[in-house]
Jmol script that loads the backbone (N, CA, C; Angstrom):
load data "model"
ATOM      1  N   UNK A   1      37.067  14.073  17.325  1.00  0.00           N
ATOM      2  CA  UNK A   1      35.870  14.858  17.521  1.00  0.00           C
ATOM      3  C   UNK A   1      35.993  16.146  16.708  1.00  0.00           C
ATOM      4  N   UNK A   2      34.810  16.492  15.891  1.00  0.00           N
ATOM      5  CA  UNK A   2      34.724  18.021  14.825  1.00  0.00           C
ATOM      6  C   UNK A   2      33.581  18.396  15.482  1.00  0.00           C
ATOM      7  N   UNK A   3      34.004  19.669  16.590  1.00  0.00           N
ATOM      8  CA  UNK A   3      32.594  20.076  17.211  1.00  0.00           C
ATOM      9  C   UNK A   3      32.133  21.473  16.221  1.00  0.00           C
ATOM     10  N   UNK A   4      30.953  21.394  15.565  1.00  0.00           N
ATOM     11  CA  UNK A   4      30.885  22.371  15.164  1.00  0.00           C
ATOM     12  C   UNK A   4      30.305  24.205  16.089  1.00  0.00           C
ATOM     13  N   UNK A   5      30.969  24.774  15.482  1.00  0.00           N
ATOM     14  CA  UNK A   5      31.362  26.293  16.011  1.00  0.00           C
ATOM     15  C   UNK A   5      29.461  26.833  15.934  1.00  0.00           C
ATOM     16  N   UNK A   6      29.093  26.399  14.221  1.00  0.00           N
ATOM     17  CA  UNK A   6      27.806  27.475  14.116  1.00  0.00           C
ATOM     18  C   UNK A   6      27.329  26.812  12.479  1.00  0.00           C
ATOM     19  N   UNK A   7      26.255  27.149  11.859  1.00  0.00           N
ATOM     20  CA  UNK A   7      25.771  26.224  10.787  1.00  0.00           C
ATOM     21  C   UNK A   7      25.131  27.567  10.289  1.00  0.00           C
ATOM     22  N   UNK A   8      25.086  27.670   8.899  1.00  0.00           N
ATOM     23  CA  UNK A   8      24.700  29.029   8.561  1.00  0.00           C
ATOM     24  C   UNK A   8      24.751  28.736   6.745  1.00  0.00           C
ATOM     25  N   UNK A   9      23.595  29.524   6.131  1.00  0.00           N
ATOM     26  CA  UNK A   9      23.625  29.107   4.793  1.00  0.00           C
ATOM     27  C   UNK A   9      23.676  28.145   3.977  1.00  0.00           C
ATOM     28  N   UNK A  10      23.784  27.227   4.545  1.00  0.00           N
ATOM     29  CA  UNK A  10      24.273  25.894   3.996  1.00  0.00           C
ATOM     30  C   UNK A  10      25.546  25.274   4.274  1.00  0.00           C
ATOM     31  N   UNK A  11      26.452  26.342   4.954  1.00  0.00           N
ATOM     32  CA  UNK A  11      27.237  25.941   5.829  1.00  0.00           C
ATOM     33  C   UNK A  11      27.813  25.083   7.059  1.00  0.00           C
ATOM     34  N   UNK A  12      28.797  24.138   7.381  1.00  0.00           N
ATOM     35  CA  UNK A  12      28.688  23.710   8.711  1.00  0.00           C
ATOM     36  C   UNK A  12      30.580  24.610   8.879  1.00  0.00           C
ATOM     37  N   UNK A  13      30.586  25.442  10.358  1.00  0.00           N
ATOM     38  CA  UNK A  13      31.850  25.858  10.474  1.00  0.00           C
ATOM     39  C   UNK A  13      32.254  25.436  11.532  1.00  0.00           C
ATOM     40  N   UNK A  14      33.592  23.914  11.846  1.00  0.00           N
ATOM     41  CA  UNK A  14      34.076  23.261  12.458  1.00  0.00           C
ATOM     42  C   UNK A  14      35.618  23.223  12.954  1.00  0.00           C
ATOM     43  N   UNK A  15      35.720  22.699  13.794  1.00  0.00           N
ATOM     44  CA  UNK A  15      37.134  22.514  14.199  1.00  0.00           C
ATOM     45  C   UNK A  15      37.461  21.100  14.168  1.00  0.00           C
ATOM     46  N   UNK A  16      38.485  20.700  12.899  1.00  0.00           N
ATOM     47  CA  UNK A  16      38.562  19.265  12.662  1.00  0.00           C
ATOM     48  C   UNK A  16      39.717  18.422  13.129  1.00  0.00           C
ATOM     49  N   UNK A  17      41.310  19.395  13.789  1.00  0.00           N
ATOM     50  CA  UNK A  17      41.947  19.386  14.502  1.00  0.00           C
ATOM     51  C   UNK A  17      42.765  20.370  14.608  1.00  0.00           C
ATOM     52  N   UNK A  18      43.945  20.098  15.482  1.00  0.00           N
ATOM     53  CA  UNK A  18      44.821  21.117  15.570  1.00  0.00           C
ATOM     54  C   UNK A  18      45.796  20.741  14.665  1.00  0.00           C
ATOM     55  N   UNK A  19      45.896  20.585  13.400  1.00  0.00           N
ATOM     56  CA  UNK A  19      47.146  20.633  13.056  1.00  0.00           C
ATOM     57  C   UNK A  19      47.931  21.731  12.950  1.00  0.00           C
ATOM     58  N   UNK A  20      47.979  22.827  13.386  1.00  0.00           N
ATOM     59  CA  UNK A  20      48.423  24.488  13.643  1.00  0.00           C
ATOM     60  C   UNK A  20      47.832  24.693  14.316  1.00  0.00           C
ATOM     61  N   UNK A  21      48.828  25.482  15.397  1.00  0.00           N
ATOM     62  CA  UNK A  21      48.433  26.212  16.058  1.00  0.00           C
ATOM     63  C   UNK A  21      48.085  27.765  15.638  1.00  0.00           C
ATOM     64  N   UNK A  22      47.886  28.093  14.690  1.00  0.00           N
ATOM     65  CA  UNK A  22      47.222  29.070  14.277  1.00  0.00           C
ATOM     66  C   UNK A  22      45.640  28.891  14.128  1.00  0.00           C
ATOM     67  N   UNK A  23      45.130  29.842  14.444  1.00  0.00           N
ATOM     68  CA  UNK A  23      43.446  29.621  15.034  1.00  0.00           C
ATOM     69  C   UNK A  23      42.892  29.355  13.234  1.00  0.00           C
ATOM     70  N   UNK A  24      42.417  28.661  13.315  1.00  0.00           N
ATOM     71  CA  UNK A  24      41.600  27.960  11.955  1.00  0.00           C
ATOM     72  C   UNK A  24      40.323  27.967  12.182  1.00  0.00           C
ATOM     73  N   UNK A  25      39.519  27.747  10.997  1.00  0.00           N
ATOM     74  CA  UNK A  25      37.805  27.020  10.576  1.00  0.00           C
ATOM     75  C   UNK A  25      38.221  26.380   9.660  1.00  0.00           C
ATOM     76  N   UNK A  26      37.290  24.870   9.911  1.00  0.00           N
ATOM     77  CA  UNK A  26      36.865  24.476   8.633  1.00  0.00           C
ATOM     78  C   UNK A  26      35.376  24.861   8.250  1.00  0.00           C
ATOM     79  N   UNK A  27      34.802  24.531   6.898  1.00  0.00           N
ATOM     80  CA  UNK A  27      34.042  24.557   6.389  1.00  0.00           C
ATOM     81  C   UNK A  27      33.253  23.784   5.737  1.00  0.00           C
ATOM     82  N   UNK A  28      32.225  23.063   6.010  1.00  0.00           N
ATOM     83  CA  UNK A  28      31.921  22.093   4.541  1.00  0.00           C
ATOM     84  C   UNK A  28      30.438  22.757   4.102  1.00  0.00           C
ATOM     85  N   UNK A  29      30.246  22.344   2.887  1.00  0.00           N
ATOM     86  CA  UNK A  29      28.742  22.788   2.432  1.00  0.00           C
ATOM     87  C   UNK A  29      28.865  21.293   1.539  1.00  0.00           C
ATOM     88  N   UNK A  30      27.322  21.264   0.597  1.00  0.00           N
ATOM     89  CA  UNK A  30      27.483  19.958  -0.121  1.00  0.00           C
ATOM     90  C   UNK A  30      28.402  19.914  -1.318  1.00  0.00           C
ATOM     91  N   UNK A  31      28.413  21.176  -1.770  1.00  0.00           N
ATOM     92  CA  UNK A  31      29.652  21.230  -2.571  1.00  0.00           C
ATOM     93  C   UNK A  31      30.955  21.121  -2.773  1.00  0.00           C
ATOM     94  N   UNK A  32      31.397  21.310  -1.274  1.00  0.00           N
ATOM     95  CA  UNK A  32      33.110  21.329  -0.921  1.00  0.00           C
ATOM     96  C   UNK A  32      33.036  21.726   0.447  1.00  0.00           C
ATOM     97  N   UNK A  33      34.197  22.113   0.412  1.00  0.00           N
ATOM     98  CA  UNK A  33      34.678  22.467   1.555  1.00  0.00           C
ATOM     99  C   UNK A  33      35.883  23.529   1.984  1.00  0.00           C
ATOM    100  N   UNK A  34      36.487  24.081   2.888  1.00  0.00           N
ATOM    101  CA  UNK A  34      37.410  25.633   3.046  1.00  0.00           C
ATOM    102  C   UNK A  34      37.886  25.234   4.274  1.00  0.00           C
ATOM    103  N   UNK A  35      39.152  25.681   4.207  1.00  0.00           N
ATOM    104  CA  UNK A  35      39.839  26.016   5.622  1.00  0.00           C
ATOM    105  C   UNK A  35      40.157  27.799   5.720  1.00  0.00           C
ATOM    106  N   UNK A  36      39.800  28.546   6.976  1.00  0.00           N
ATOM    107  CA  UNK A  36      40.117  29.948   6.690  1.00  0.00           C
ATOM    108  C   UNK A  36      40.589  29.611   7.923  1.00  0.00           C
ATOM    109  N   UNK A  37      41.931  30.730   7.427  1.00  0.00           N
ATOM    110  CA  UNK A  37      42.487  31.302   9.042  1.00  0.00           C
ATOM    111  C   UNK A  37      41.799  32.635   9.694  1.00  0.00           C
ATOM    112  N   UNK A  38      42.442  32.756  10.622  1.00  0.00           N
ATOM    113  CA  UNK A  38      41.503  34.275  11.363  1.00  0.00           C
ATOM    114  C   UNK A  38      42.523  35.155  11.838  1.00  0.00           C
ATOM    115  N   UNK A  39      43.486  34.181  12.174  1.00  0.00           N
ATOM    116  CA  UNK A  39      44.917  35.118  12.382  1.00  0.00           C
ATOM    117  C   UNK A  39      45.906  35.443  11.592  1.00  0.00           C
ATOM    118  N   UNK A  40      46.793  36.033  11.419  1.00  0.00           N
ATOM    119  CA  UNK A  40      46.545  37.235  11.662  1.00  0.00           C
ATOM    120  C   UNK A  40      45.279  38.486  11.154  1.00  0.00           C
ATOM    121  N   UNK A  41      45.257  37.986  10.020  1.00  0.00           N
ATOM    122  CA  UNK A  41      43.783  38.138   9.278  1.00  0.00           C
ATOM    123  C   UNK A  41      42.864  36.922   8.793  1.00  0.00           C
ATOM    124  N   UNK A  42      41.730  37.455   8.622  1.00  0.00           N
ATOM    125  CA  UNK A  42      40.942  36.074   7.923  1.00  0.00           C
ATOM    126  C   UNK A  42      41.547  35.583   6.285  1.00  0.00           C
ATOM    127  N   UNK A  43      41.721  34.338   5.941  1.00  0.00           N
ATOM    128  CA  UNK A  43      42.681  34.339   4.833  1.00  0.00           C
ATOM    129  C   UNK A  43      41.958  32.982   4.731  1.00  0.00           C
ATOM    130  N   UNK A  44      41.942  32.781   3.277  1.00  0.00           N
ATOM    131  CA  UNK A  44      41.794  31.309   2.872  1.00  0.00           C
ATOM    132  C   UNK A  44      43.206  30.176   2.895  1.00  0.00           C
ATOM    133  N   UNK A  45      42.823  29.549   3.292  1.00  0.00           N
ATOM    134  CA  UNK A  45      43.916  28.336   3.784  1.00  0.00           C
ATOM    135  C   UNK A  45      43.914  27.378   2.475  1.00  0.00           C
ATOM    136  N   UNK A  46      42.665  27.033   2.160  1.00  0.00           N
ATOM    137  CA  UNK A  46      42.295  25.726   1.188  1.00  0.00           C
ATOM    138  C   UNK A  46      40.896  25.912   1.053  1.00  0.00           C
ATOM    139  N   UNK A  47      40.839  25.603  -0.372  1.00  0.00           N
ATOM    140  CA  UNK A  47      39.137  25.804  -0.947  1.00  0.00           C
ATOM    141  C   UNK A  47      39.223  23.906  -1.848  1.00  0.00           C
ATOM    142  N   UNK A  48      38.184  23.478  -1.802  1.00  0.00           N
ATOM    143  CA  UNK A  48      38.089  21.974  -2.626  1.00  0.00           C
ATOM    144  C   UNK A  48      36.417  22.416  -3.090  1.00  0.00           C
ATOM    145  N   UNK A  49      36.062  22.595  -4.347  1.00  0.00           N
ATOM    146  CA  UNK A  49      34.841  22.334  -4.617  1.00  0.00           C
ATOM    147  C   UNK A  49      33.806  23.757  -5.026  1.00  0.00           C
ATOM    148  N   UNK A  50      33.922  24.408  -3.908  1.00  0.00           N
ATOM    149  CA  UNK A  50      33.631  25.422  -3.886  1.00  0.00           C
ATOM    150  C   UNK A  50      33.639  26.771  -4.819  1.00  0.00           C
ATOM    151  N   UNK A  51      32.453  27.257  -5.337  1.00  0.00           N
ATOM    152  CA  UNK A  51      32.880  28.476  -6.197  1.00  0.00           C
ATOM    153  C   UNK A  51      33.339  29.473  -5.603  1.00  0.00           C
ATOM    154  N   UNK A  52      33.247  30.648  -6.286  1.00  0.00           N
ATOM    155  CA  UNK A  52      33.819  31.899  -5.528  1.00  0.00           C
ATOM    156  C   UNK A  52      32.790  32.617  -4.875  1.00  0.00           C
ATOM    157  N   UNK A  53      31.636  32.722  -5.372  1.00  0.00           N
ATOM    158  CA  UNK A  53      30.433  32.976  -4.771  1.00  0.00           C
ATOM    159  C   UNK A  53      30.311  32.542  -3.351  1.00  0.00           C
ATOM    160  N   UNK A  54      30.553  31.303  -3.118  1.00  0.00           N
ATOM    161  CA  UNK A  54      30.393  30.388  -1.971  1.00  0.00           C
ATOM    162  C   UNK A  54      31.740  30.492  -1.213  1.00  0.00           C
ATOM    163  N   UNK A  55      32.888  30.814  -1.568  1.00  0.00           N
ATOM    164  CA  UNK A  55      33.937  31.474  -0.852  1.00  0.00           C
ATOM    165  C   UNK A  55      33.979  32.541  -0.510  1.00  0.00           C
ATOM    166  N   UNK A  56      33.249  33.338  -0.818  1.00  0.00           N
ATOM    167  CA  UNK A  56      32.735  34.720  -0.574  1.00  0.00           C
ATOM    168  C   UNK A  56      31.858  34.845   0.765  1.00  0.00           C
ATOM    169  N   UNK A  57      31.325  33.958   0.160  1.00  0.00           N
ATOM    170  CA  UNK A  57      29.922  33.982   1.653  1.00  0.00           C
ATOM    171  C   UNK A  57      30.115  33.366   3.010  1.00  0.00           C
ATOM    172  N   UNK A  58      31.314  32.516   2.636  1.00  0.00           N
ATOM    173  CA  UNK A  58      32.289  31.653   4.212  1.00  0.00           C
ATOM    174  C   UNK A  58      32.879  32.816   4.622  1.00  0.00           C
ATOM    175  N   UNK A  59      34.243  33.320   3.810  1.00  0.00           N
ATOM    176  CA  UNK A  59      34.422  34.535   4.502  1.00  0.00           C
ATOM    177  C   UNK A  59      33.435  35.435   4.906  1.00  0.00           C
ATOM    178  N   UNK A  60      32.134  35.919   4.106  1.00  0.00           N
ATOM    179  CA  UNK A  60      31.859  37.288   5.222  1.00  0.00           C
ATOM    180  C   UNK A  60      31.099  36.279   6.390  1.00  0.00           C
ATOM    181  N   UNK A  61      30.812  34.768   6.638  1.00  0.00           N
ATOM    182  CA  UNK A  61      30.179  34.576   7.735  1.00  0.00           C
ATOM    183  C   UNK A  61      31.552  34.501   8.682  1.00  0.00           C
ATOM    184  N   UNK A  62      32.538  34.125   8.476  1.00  0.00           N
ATOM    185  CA  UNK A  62      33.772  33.887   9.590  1.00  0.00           C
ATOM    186  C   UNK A  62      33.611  35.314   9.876  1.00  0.00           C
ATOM    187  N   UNK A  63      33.661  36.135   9.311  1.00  0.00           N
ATOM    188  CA  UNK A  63      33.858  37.563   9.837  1.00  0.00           C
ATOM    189  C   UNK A  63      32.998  38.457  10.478  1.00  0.00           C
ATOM    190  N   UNK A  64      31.596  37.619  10.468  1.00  0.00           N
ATOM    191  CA  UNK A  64      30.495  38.267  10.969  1.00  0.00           C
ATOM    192  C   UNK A  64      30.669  37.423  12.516  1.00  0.00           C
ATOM    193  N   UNK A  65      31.188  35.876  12.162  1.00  0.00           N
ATOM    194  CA  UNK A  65      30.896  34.981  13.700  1.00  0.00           C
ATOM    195  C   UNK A  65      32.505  35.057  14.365  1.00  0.00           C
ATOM    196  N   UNK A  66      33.090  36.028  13.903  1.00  0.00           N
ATOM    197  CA  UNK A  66      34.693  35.944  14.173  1.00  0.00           C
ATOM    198  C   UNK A  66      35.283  35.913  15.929  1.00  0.00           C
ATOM    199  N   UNK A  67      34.413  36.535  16.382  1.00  0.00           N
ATOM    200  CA  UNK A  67      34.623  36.518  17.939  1.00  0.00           C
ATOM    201  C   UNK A  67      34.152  34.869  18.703  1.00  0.00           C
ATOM    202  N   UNK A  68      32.860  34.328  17.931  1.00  0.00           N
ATOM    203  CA  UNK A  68      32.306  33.296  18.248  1.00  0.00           C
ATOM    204  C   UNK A  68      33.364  32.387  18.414  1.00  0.00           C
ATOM    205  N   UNK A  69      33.664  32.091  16.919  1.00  0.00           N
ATOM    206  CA  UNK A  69      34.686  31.164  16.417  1.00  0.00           C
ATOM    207  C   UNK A  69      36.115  31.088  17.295  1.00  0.00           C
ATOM    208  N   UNK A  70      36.801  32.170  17.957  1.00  0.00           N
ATOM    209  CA  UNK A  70      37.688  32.768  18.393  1.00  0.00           C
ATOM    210  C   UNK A  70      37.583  32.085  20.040  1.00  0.00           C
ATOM    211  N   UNK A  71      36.143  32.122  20.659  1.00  0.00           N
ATOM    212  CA  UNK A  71      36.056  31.985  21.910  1.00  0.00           C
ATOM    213  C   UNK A  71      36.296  30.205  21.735  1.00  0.00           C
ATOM    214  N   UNK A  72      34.996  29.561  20.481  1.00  0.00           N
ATOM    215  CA  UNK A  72      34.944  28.137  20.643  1.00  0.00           C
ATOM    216  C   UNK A  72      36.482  27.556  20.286  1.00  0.00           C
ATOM    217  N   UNK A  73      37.609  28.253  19.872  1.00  0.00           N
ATOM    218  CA  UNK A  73      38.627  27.446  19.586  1.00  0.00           C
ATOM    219  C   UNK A  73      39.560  27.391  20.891  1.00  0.00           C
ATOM    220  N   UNK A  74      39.393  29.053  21.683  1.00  0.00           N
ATOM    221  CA  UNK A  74      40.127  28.654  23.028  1.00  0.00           C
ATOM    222  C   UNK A  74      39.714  27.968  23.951  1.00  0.00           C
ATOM    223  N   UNK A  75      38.219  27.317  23.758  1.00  0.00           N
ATOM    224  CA  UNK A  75      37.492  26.583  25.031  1.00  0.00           C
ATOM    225  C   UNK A  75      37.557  25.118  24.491  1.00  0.00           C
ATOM    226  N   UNK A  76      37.553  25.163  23.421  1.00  0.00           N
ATOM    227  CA  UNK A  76      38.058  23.441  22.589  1.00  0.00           C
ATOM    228  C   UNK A  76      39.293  23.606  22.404  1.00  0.00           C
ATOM    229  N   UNK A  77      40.511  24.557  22.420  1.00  0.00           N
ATOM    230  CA  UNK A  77      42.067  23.916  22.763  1.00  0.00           C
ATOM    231  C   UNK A  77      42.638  24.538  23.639  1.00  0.00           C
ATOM    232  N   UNK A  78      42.297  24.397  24.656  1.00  0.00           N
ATOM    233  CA  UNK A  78      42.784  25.324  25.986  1.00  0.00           C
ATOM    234  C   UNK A  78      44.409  25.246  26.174  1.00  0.00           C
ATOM    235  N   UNK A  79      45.248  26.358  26.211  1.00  0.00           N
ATOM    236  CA  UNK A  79      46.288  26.580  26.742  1.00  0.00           C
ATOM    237  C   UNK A  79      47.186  25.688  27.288  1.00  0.00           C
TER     238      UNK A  79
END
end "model"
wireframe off; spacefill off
backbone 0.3
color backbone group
């Protein structure tokens, strides 16, 4: 199951599993796709496809939905 978090710009921002336990997003648009972390800072993990323009605009949405994202990963991988 990839429940998505929030859909924005052309964006879909998902949780596709736990392979780390470090709090993650994925990302897809039709162009590619991103993994960003949030911890300790927001950081790109993996970009496929994607320009920089469009890596630009994932990060400032993780950082605008950063609390969102934060709540849906502890209520989809609970403790």
């Amino acid at each position: 199951m990839s429940p998505t978090v929030f859909r924005e710009g052309g964006f879909r921002f998902f949780f596709f599993s736990r392979e780390e336990p470090r709090i993650h997003v994925h990302v897809t648009h039709t162009d590619g796709e991103a993994k960003l972390w949030l911890e300790p800072d927001i950081e790109i993990a993996m970009t496929c496809g994607l320009n920089s323009k469009q890596v630009a605009e994932a990060m400032s949405l993780v950082q605008q939905h950063k609390k969102e994202i934060v709540d849906a990963w502890h209520k989809h991988f609970p403790s």
